[in-house]
C-alpha positions in Angstrom: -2.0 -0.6 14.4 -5.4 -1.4 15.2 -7.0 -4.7 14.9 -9.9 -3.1 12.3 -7.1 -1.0 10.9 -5.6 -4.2 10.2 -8.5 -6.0 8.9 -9.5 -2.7 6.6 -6.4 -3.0 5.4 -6.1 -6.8 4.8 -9.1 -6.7 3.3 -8.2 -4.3 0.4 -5.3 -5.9 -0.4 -7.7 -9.7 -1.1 -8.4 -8.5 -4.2 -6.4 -9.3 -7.5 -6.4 -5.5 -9.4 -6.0 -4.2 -6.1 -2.9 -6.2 -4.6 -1.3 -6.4 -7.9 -1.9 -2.2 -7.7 0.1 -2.2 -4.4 2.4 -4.0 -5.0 3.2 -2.1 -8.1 3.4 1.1 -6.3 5.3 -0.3 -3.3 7.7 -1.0 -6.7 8.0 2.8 -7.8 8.7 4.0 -4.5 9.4 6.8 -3.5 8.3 8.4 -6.8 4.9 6.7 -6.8 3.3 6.5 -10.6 0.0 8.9 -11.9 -3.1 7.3 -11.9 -3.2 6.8 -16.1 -0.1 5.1 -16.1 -0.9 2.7 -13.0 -4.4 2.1 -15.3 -2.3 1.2 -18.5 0.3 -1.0 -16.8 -2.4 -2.9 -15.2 -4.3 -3.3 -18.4 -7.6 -1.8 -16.3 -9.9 0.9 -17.1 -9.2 4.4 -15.6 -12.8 4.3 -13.8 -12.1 1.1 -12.6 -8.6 1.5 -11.6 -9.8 4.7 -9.7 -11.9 2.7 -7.8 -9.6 -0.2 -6.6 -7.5 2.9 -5.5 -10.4 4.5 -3.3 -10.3 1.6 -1.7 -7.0 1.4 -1.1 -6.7 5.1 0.1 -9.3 4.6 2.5 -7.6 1.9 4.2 -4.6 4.5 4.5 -2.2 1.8 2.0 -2.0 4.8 -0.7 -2.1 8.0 -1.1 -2.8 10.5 -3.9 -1.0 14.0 -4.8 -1.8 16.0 -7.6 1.3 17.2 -10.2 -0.1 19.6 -12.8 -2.9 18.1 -14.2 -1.8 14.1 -13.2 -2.7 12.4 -10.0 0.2 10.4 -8.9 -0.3 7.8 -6.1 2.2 6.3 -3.8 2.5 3.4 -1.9 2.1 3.9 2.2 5.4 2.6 3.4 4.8 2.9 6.6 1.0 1.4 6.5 2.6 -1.4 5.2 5.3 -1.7 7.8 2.5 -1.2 10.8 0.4 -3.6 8.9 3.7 -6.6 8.8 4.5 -5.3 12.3 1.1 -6.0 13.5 0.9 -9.6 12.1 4.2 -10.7 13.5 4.3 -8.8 16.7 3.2 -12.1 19.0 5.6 -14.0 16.8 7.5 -16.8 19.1 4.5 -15.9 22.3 5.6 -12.0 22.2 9.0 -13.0 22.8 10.4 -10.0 20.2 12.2 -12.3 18.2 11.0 -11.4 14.5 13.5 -8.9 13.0 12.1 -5.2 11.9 10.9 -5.5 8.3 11.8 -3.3 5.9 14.4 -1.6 7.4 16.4 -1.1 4.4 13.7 0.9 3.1 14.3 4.0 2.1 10.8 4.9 1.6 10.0 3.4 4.9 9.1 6.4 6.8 6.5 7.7 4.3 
């Protein structure tokens, strides 16, 4: 990763609706959750919601499909694992001592 991919990324996340959003889909992995449930577990208007999302999407930390007439989003695994990979990679001066993270993912190549 990128420093500005990192910083895109970090930066979407510094946001309450939005992190709480994450972290929420990062919870229903691998299944991800449509668009009007995330809004009405969230308490946060569909417009709204749709919005935080966007931003989240564009910083490649979700990612949308459509089922039928639903739009169901999914946490990016992977993003997320770059994104922890990137902040502790000069952990210890480089040495490589920080263990992978989220290895015992099993959504952690999507």
């Amino acid at each position: 990763m990128e420093t500005e991919e990192a910083i895109a990324a970090l930066a979407s996340l510094a946001q309450p609706t939005r992190l709480e959003a994450f972290r929420l889909l990062v919870r229903h992995e691998p299944d991800g959750l449509p668009a009007g449930e995330l809004a009405r577990r969230l308490a946060v208007p569909p417009n709204t919601l749709s919005a935080h999302l966007n931003v989240l999407t564009h910083a490649g930390l979700t990612r949308a499909a459509r089922k039928g007439r639903s739009v169901v989003y999914r946490a990016s695994i992977a993003r997320l694992t770059a994104l922890t990979a990137f902040l502790g990679e000069d952990c210890c001066g480089g040495a490589g001592c920080a263990s992978p993270v989220m290895t015992n993912c099993a959504a952690s190549t999507t």
